[in-house]
C-alpha positions as CSV (number, residue, x, y, z in Angstrom):
1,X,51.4,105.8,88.1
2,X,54.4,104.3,89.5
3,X,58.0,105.8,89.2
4,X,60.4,103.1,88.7
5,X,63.5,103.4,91.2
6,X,67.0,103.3,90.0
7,X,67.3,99.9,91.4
8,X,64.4,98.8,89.3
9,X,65.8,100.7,86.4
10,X,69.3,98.4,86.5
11,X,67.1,95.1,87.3
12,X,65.4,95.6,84.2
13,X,68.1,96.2,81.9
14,X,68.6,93.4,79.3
15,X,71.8,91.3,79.9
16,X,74.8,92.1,78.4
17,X,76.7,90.7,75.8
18,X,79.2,87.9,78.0
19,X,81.6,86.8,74.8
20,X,81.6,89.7,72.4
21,X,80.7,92.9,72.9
22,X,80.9,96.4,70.9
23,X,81.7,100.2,71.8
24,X,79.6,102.5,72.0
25,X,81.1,105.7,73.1
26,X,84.9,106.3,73.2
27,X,85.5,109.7,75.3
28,X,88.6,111.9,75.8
29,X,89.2,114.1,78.8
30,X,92.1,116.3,77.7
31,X,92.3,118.5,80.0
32,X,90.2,118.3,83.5
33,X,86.8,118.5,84.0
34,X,86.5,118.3,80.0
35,X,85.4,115.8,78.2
36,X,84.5,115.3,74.2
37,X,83.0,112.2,72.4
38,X,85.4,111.4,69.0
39,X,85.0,108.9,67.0
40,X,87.9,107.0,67.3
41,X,91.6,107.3,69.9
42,X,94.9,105.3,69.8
43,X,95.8,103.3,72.4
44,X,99.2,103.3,73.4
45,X,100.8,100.8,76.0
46,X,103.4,103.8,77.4
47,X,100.0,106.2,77.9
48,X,97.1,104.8,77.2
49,X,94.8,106.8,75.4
50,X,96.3,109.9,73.1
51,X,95.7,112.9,74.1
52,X,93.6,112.0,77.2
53,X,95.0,113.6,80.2
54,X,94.5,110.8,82.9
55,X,97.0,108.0,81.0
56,X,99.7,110.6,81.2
57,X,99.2,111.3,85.1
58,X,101.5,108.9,87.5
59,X,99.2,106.3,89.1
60,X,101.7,104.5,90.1
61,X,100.7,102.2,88.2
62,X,99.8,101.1,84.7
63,X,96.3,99.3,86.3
64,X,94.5,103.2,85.4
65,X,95.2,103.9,82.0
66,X,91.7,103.5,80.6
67,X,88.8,103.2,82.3
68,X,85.8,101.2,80.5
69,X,81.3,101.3,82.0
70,X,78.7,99.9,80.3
71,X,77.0,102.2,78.2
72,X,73.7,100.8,79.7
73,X,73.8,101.4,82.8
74,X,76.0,104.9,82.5
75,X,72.6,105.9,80.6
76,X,70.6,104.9,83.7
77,X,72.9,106.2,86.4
78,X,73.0,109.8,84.3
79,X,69.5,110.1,84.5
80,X,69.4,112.5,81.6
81,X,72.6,114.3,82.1
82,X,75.3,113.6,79.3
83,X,76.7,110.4,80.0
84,X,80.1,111.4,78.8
85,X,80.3,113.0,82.3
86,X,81.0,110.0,83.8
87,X,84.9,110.5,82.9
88,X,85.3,107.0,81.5
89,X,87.0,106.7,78.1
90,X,85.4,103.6,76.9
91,X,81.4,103.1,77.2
92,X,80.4,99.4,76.1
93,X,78.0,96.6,75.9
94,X,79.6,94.1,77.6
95,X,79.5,92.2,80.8
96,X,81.6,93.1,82.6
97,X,80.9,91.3,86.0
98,X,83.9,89.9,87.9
99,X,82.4,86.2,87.3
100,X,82.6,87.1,83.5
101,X,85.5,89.7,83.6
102,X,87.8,88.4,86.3
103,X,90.7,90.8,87.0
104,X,93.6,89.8,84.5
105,X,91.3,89.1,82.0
106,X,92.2,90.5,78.5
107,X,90.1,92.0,75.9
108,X,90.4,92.5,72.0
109,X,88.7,95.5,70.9
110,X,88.6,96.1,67.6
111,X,91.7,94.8,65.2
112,X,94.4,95.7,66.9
113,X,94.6,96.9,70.6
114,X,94.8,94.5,73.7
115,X,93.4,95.6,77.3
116,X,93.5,94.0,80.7
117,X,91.3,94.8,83.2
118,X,92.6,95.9,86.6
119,X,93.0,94.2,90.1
120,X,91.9,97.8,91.5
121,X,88.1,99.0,92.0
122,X,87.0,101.4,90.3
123,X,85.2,103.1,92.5
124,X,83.3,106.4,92.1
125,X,84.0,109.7,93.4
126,X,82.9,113.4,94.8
127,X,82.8,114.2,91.0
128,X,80.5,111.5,90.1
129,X,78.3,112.0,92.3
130,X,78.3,115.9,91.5
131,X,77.2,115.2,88.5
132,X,75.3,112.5,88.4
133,X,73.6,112.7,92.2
134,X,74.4,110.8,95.6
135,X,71.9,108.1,94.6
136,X,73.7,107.5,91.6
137,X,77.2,107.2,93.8
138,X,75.4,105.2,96.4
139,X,73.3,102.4,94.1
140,X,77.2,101.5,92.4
141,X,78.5,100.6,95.9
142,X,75.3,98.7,96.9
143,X,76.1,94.9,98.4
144,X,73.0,94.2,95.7
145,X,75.2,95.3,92.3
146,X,78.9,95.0,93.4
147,X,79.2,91.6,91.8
148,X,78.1,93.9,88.5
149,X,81.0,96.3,88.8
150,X,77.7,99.1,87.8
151,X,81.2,101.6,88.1
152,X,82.8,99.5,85.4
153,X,86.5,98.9,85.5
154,X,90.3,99.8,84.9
155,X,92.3,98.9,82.2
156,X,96.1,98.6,81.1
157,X,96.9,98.8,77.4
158,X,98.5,95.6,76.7
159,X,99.0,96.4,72.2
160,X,98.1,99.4,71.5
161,X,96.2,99.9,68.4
162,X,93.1,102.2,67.4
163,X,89.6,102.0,68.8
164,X,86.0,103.5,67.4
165,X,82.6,103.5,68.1
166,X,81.3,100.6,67.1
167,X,83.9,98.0,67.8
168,X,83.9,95.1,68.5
169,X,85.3,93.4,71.8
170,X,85.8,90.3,72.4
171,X,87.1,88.4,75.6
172,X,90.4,86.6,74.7
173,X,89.3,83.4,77.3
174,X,93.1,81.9,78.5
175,X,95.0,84.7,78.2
176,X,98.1,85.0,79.9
């Protein structure tokens, strides 16, 4: 019996969706090291999500508001632990490569809300690996995956607007 390593694991995940994807988890952390799965959050350009504690802190910058993985490869990388760990606010199905998601480029999700993803990594940290393992933190800085961004990326609410499991995303190609 062979155990499949978490490399193998990611390489056999089916491709994601490159045009239009869909939300699978949306995930508040209102206060830290909490974290609860609702079913829908505003979006709001001054804060990004409601009530979620990490638009409100100063960055700096409006690059961190949200931050977005796919749902796929959280799963994987969790390894049985609750993916909602992770501390992103959006989980998708969606590729979100640089070739396919270039920094600057904006998404729809849903009917309403606008997002642009972030010239800064998102990288992981102590936390993640606490809770997800150091192979887990290692395997999303690999030379192998970095073109997938396995961390996922960070977002800036461009229109705010409402967003629920089960939206759809879709890549607004030309976008300013």
């Amino acid at each position: 019996m062979s155990t499949l390593t978490l490399a193998d694991e990611l390489r056999a995940l089916a491709p994601a969706p490159e045009e239009v994807g869909r939300v699978v988890r949306v995930v508040l952390r209102p206060a830290r090291g909490t974290r609860s799965r609702v079913q829908s959050a505003m979006l709001t350009v001054e804060g990004g999500m409601e009530r979620d504690r990490w638009g409100l802190r100063s960055h700096g910058s409006k690059a961190r508001q949200l931050s977005a993985i796919r749902a796929d490869v959280i799963d994987a990388l969790a390894r049985g632990a609750d993916p909602i760990l992770s501390g992103d606010n959006l989980h998708i199905l969606l590729d979100l490569s640089r070739s396919n998601l270039p920094s600057g480029t904006r998404l729809q999700i849903g009917s309403a809300a606008v997002v642009q993803v972030s010239e800064e990594i998102h990288a992981p940290c102590a936390l993640f690996s606490g809770r997800f393992g150091q192979d887990a933190h290692d395997i999303t800085l690999a030379p192998e995956f970095e073109e997938e961004r396995l961390r996922g990326v960070l977002l800036s609410v461009v229109e705010g607007g409402r967003v629920a499991e089960g939206d759809e995303i879709r890549i607004l190609r030309g976008s300013p």
